[in-house]
N, C-alpha and C positions, 0 to 999 in steps of 0.2 A: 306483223312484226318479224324482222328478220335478224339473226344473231350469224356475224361475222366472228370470224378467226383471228387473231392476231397477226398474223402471217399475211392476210386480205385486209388488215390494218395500215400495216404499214408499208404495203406496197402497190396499196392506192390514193394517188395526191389527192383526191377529193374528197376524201374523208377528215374529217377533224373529228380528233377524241374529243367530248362531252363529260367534263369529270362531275357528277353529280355528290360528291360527299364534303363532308364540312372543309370549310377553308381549311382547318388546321391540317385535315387528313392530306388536302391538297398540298399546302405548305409543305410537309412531312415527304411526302415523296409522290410523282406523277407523270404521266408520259407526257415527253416534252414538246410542244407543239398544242397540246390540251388547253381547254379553256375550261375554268370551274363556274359553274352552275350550278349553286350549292343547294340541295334539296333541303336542309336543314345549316343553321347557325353551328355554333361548336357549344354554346349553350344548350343550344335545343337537343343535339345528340345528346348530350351527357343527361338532359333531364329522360329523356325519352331511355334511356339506356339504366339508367336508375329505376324510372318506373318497371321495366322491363324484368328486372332481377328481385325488386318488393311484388309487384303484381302480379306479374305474368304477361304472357303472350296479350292477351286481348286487349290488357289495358293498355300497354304500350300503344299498339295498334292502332288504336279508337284516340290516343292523344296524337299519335305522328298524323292522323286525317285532320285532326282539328288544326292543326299548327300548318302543314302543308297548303290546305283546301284556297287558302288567302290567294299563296301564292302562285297559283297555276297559271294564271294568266299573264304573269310576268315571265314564268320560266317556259314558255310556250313562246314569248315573243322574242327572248334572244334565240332560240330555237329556229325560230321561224328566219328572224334575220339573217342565219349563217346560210340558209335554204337558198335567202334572194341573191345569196355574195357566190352560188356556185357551186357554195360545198354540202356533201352530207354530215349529219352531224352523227356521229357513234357513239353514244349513251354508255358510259358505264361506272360501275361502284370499286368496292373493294374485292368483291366476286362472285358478279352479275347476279346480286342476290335483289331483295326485293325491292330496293332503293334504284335502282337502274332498271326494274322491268315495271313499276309505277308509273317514271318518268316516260320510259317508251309506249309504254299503252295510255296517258293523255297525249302525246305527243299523235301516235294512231287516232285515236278519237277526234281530232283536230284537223283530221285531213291531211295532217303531214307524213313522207315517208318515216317509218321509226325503222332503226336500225342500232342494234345492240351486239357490246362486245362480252364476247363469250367468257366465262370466267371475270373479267373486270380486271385492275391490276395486277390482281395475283397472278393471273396469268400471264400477262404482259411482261412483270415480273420474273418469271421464270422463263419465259420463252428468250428474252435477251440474255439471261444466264447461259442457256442451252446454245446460244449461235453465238454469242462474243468467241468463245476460242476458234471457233471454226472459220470467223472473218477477217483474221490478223493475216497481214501482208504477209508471203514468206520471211521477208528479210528485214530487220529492224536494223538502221541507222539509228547512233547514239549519238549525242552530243555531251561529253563529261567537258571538268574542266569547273577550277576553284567557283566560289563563292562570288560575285560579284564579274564573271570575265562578260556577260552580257548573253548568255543560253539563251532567254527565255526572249529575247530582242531577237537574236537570230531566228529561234524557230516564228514568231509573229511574221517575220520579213518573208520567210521561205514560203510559210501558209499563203499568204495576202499574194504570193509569184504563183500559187497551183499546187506547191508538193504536197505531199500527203502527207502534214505534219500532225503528228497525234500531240496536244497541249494536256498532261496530264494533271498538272499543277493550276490549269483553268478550268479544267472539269471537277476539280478535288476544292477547289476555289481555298486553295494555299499555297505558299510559296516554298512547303517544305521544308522550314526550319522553325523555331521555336518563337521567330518574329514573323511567322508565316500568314498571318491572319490582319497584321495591322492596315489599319485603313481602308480591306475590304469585306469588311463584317465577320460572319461566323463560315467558320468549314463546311462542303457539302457535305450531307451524310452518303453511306455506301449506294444506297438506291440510288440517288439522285447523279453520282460520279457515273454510276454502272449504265444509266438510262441514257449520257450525253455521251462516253462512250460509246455505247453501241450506235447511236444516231452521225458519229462522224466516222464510224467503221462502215458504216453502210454509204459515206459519201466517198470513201477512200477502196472502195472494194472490187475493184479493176487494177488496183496501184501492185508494182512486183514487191515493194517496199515500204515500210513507212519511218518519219525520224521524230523520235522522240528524244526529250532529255532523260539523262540519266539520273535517277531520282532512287531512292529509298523504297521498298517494298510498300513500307504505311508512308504519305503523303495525308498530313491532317489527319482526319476521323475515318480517311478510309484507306484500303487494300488493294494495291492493282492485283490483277488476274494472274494467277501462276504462270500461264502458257505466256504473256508479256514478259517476265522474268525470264524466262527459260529464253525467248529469242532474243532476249538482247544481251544473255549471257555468251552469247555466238554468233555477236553482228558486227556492224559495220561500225569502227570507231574513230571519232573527231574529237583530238583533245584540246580545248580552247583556252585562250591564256591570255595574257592584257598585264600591264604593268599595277602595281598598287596601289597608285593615283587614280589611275582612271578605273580603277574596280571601287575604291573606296568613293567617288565622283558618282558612279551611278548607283550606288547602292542607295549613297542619301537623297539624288536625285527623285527616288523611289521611295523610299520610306520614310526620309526623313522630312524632306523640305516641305510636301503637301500640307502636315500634318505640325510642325513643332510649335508651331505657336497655340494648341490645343491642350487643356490640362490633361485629356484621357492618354493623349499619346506619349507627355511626360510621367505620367503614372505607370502605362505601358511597359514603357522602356526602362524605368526603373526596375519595376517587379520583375521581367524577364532577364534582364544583366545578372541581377542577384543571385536568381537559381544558375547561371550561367558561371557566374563570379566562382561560385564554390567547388566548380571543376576545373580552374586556371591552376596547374600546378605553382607557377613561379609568381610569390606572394607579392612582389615588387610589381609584378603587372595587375595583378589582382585589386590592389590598394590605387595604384594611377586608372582604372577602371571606375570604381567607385566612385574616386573623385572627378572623373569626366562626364561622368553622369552627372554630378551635382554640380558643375560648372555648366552642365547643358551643352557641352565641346563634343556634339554627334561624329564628327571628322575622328579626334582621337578614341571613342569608341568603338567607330567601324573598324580605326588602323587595327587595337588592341584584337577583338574579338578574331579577324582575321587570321594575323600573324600567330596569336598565340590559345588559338581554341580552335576555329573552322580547317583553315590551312594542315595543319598537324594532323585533325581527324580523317582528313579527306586522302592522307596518300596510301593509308590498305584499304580502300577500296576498288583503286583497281586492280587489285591482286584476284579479283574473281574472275576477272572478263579474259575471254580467249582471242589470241590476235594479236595484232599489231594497230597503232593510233596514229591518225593522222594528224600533224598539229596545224591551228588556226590560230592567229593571232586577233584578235577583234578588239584590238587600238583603232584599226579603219576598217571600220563596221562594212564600206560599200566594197573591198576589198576579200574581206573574212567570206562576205557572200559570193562575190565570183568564186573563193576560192573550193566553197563547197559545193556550187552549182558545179563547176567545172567535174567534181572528183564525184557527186552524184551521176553525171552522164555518163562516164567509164564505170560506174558501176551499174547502169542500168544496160547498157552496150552488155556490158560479161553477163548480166541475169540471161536477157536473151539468148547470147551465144550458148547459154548449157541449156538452155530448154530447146536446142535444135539439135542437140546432140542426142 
């Protein structure tokens, strides 16, 4: 049996992590690119884990063999399978405790190579903690700029060209505001944000630069990394903008249109307006809100929420960022992007020139 590093994890392609603990622990949080191969159900943890705390050590034990014993020859042959496709497989648990050195010694007994990660997630865990700050590009491009002007279009378009666009709002699987969630399930948690960052830091980690949007320190249920705050508090800035039509046009393009003929997403939009409703100073907008919800008139609730709750919130925020803004207009999306490919390449030209200096 051989136990590998995290470090000889992830900067060998032929390795595939092997997650051997209950789906839910999988679900919960895991290294990305893993394939679960649950040594136990989520029932059978929880009975085994019960017995564990009434009985003791042995009883546990002597049931996790009963309950296991079945399925060795199943978890042996998707094993085996990933063997034929090329790759090794790296066995591990929550940390590299007995559940992940079981599976590696049938997997040994079997004639197959076993190969186990050291620590297990918790490690894996920490070690991306320990290198995310140290893999951030020198120099953060930002893309600010209202509510609806098309950011998160832009950086898709820029990514899908090559640049090294960090998507924090697809790793946080929100769109950063209070209807951030609708139509694409629930929020990642912080693991799970931390784990797909690191894995596009490490696609990006030649780059002098990366462009992210300008977002909120919390994004959903999680926290970007401080050392991300700090350089984009002293980067490169593009302020985007588009008229109220066509911001109000893609907004519902996106959230509204997929989904309105769905009772969850009218419920949705009710309950979130509400808690929204009661921060509108100006009662006359407040009252035509209300009722454009209960008319189902998405068009005048995007206008409303815009003009008189996003828009207003949004202009002391840039009062933090040091510099000057470059503006983009993204009315003609194919236009917005020359305009920032263009201002990218003079900015990668001047990175240069001072690193020869």
């Amino acid at each position: 049996m051989q136990d590998i590093t995290v470090e000889e994890l992830v900067n060998n392609h032929s390795y595939v992590p092997v997650d051997v603990r209950s789906p839910g622990e999988y679900e919960e949080a895991s290294i990305p690119g893993s394939i679960n191969i649950p040594l136990f159900s989520n029932e059978e943890r929880k009975e085994i884990g019960t017995l564990y705390k009434q009985k003791g050590t042995d009883s546990a034990k002597w049931r996790a063999m009963e309950i296991v014993s079945p399925k060795i020859p199943l978890i042996l042959n998707q094993i085996k399978s990933l063997t034929e496709e090329g790759l090794q497989p790296v066995v591990h648990c929550w940390r590299g405790g007995m559940r992940s050195k079981s599976v590696a010694s049938f997997t040994e007994f079997s004639g197959l190579p076993a190969v186990r990660l050291d620590g297990g997630y918790r490690a894996y865990r920490q070690y991306i903690l320990d290198q995310i700050p140290k893999m951030l590009p020198q120099k953060a491009v930002i893309l600010h700029g209202h509510t609806g002007t098309g950011k998160t279009d832009l950086l898709k378009v820029l990514e899908a060209k090559g640049y090294p666009v960090i998507d924090l709002e697809r790793y946080a699987n929100h769109r950063g505001s209070i209807f951030g969630t609708i139509g694409i399930g629930d929020g990642h948690n912080q693991k799970t944000f931390d784990a797909l960052l690191f894995s596009r830091l490490r696609e990006i980690k030649d780059s002098p630069y990366y462009i992210v949007e300008a977002e909120s320190r919390r994004i959903g249920r999680v926290m970007q990394p401080e050392e991300m705050i700090s350089r984009k508090l002293d980067g490169f800035h593009f302020l985007v903008s588009g008229t109220i039509e066509n911001r109000i046009d893609r907004i519902y393009d996106e959230y509204v249109s997929p989904f309105k003929e769905e009772a969850w997403f009218r419920e949705q939009v009710s309950e979130k307006t509400n808690r929204l409703q009661k921060r509108l100073k100006d009662q006359e907008q407040s009252s035509l809100l209300n009722q454009s919800v209960i008319d189902q008139d998405y068009k005048a609730v995007i206008r409303i929420l815009l003009e008189h709750y996003y828009d207003p919130r949004y202009k002391h925020s840039f009062l933090e960022y040091k510099g000057s803004f470059t503006p983009i207009n993204s009315d003609d999306m194919g236009e917005a992007i020359k305009r920032i490919e263009k201002e990218l390449q003079m900015l990668n030209e001047t990175m240069k020139l001072s690193l020869k200096k």
